[in-house]
Steps between C-alpha positions, in 0.01 A plus 500: 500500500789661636861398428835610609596778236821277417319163430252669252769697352740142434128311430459757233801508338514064479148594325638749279846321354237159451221655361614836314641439171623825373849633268601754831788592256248660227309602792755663649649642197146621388458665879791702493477606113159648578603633850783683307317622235219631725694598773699778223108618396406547868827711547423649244196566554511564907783844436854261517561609115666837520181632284303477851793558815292867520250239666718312751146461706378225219581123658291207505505158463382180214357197679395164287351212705582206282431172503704228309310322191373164574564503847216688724650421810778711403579884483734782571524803486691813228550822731661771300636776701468817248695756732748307513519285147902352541391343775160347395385202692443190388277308780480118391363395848266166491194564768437263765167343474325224657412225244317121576559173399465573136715824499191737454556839710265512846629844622813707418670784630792675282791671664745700311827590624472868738586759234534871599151629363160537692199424384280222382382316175237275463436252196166516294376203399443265806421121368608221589870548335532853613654587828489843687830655535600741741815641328623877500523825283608824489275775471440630128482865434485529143385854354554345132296203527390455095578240218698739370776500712494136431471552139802798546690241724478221202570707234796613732606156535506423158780724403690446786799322543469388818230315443614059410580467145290220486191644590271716316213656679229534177212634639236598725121354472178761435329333760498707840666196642836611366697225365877476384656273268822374592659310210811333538744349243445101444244501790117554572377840511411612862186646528501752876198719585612799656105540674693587826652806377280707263128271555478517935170547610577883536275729651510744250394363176357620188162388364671260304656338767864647381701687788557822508869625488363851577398393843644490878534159683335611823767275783173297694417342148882386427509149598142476569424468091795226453270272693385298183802335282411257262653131488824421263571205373861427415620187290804390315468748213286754588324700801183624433169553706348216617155582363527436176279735311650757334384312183146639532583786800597748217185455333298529724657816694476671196095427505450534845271829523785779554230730664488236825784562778793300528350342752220351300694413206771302742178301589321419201885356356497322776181276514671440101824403698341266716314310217746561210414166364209622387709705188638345182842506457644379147837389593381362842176314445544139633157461495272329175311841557140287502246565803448258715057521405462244244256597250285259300526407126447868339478357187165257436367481175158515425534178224691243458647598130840714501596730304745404151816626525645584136877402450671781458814733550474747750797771406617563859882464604587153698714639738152706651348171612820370644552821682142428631518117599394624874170607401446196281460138574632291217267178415619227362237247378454248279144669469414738260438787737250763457674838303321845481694771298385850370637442171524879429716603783790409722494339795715816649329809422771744483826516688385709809215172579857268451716717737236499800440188479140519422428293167283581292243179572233684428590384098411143600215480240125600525394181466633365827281772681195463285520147634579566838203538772480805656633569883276768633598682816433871580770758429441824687439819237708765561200702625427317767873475655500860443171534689614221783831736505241793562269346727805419746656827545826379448805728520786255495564305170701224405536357194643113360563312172566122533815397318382364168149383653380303265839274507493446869166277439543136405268375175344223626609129333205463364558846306891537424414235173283760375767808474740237316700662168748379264799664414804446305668383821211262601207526618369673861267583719424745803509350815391878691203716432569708159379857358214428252287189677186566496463430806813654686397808604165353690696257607776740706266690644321223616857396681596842637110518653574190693824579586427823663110399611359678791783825416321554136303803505518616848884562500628393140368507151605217205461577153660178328872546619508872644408535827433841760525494844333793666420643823425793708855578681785363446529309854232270321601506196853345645260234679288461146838433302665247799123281400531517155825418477489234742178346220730552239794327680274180543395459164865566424450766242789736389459878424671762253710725738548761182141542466392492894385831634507562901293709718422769203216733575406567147671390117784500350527837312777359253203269406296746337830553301373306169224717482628815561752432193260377267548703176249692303327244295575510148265269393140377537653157683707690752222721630235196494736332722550832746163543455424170658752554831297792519128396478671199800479802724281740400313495845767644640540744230301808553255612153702240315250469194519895483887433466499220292238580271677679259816203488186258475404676143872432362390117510222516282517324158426777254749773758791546372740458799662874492540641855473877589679674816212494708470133437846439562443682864243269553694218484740685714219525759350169532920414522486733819197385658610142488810556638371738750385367863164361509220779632196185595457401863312186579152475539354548918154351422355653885507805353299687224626529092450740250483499150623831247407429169642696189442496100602667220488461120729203462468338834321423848683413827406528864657519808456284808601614874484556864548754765779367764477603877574879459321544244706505156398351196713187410483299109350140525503431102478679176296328212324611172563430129533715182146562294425252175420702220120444521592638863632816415241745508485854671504478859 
């Protein structure tokens, strides 16, 4: 619909003074505190500190698109002039838009006032509260284009006088999205990402996505990079990016495979950006945190006699269950309820269970889940994900953990009277799915498998609340995590950013940590226990019973458990060849096997394998076992 420039322009401002409520004092304030204290980093930064006039050729330019909180049909516009920072601009200009009848924007066309640059800058995110802005910029030739000259330029500020006495730039964020930290005395901290200066889409990055200060700016890609400027959003007390997730961005930057380009980790973060619902966030949850599948009673009892609760004192401090009234439903009843107590341990296991949350349910007592019938649903073995992993020829992993699984299900009604406790605050009972049912674990993997349906097995893999995405590239493997997030959306299930893993193309090596810092064992328990990690993966441990054998001898009732060196470089070993990569390919049954077969005087083993396409030998499995005694005979 086309309107006279004029008439929009006095239509829109009626809309804004009715409809916009907003402190443009604070605002105002808050604008020009951050444009100051930015404005002395970019000079700073840009040669106008006499640490950089040998540079004179370093100018450039700040823009922040903003819009105004609460008020989408609003927005202006920051434009910081670095070459020139006493005379930075301040452009408060409302757009002139063409709304209807209920003041919702049609069409809209912005136009800044004519300033003395020449060249264009476009707007990212295009929705229906965005608009596309045609403003201007000066072309940047930075040569030191790093975090640290922000970092240099902050630490600059902080002993400098001329900086306000009231403000105190603290610090800059680890994420690549470089963050400062305006504080201000008796007023909000300001929180102002500085992406347009040290985090452009640069043509000459690293391969972790970090420029490089080394480089040259070739002069076609100046302006042509600036092209994509994220959205600010500016309220009374603070201006910060509009998309709020930086809560979970860190985390998840920090696992995004560094081996994949910029590029690619830029679009894995932001498929999370789009659905950042999906993640938990403690201190802005204003969810219940229960899926939307309702789940049937979980507890049924196979007779019709409960179990006798014994009065008693648990020794547990009150102020734990009052600290954990949101996991607990109290009952009040002029019934005798149900109670089922392990009477020989606490109802929080240790301190570590009582900090995360997760309590330690599985002490609700035996006799509750010798009553209970059994739920029986299949749970994948690890060998067969690892084969379905194998089978697919995956190269492109990602890896999830639901936030506290288990306490995103609802109990049923019919089941919550069965988890009830007493304790010396009164008595309780769980009203979500706990750690030590009998029947929990069947019963989330039963909800995951029909959340995800037709995507389990061909592009994801559930094993109770950890779930893999894979595919074969990582164009699918974006289009494989945009379905199962979109599942996980509906059923309205959160995950655990600090333990998410994107686009990885093999593990973690800071996992194997635990095992490559086990200590010699110094007693028969400690190396039964290694022993046992061990004999987990001996397939993939090459003439593991010839290594072990002589560590296996140290466990033997009438050995006394005294090591020697060479058994002490055995353990060493097996340490090495669990932490090492795996040497086993997967199984092509078209083509032929073969079997090597070796023995010796304490044990047998044989090797299973294949020839590939050009003709090498490649490791399918190792097996074999150490000799019994009526066994060892010469070979």
């Amino acid at each position: 619909m086309a309107r006279n420039t004029g008439d929009l322009y006095r239509k829109f401002q009626t809309f804004y003074h009715d409809y916009v409520e907003m402190n443009r004092e604070e605002t105002k304030i808050n604008a020009n505190v951050v444009r100051d204290v930015v404005g002395k980093i970019l000079g700073y930064v840009n040669g106008l500190d006499s640490r950089f006039q040998k540079e004179p050729e370093q100018v450039g330019s700040f823009h922040s698109f903003t819009k105004v909180s609460g008020a989408d049909e609003f927005d202006y516009s920051i434009l910081f002039n670095t070459g020139m920072v006493q005379s930075c601009i301040h452009v408060n200009q409302p757009a002139f838009y063409t709304v209807d009848a209920k003041h919702r924007i049609v069409s809209s066309a912005v136009q800044l006032p004519i300033l003395p640059f020449k060249y264009t800058l476009k707007t990212q995110d295009k929705g229906p509260y965005s608009v596309e802005e045609n403003g201007c910029l000066v072309p940047l030739t930075f040569k030191r284009h790093s975090r640290q000259l922000v970092q240099d330029a902050v630490d600059y500020l902080k002993k400098s006088s001329k900086i306000n006495s009231r403000v105190n730039v603290e610090h800059l964020s680890d994420s690549p999205v470089v963050t400062i930290a305006v504080k201000q005395r008796g007023r909000d901290e300001l929180n102002v990402d500085l992406a347009p200066i040290v985090n452009m889409r640069l043509p000459f990055k690293d391969e972790f996505g970090w420029p490089n200060h080394r480089a040259q700016w070739p002069a076609p890609e100046k302006i042509k990079q600036l092209k994509n400027i994220r959205v600010n959003l500016v309220t009374s007390d603070r201006l910060y990016w509009k998309l709020s997730f930086a809560i979970c961005e860190r985390e998840l930057l920090v696992d995004i495979d560094r081996d994949r380009s910029g590029t690619c980790r830029r679009r894995s973060l932001r498929i999370m950006k789009k659905l950042r619902e999906l993640f938990w966030c403690p201190d802005h949850d204003d969810r219940d945190g229960l899926t939307s599948y309702h789940l049937k009673n979980l507890l049924f009892l196979e007779c019709e006699k409960l179990p006798k609760d014994y009065q008693w004192n648990m020794k547990m401090m009150a102020e734990r269950i009052i600290g954990m009234c949101e996991q607990l439903k109290v009952h009040l009843s002029a019934m005798h309820m149900p109670q089922f107590f392990n009477r020989q341990k606490n109802l929080f296991a240790n301190k570590k269970d009582y900090k995360g949350l997760n309590l330690a349910a599985r002490n609700l007592n035996q006799k509750l889940n010798k009553v209970t019938k059994k739920a029986y649903f299949p749970i994948p073995k690890i060998e067969e994900i690892l084969d379905a992993v194998g089978y697919s020829r995956a190269k492109i992993f990602s890896s999830f953990d639901l936030a506290s699984g288990f306490h995103q299900v609802p109990l049923d009604e019919k089941s919550k009277h069965k988890t009830a406790f007493m304790t010396p605050q009164g008595q309780y009972q769980f009203k979500k799915l706990c750690f030590g049912l009998p029947n929990a674990p069947a019963t989330f993997q039963m909800l995951m498998t029909k959340v995800l349906q037709e995507l389990n097995w061909k592009i994801a893999l559930i094993y109770i609340d950890d779930l893999l995405v894979f595919s074969k590239n990582f164009d699918h493997h974006l289009q494989h995590l945009k379905l199962v997030f979109q599942k996980l959306k509906q059923a309205t299930l959160t995950l655990q950013p600090s333990k998410c893993n994107l686009a990885a193309k093999q593990v973690d090596k800071s996992k194997t940590g635990a095992v490559s810092e086990y200590p010699i064992p110094k007693a028969v328990k400690h190396l039964r226990s290694f022993l046992g990690i061990c004999n987990y993966y001996r397939k993939f441990i090459q003439n593991y019973n010839k290594i072990c054998s002589p560590l296996t001898i140290l466990l033997k009732k009438d050995v006394k458990f005294e090591k020697t060196t060479n058994q002490d470089n055995l353990f060493n070993k097996l340490k090495q060849k669990l932490t090492s990569a795996p040497i086993l390919s997967f199984p092509a049954f078209e083509k032929e096997f073969y079997l090597a077969t070796d023995a010796s005087g304490s044990a047998i083993g044989f090797v299973l394998g294949q020839k590939d396409d050009p003709g090498l030998e490649k490791v399918i499995a190792y097996a074999g076992r150490g000799l019994r005694d009526q066994e060892n005979v010469g070979i």
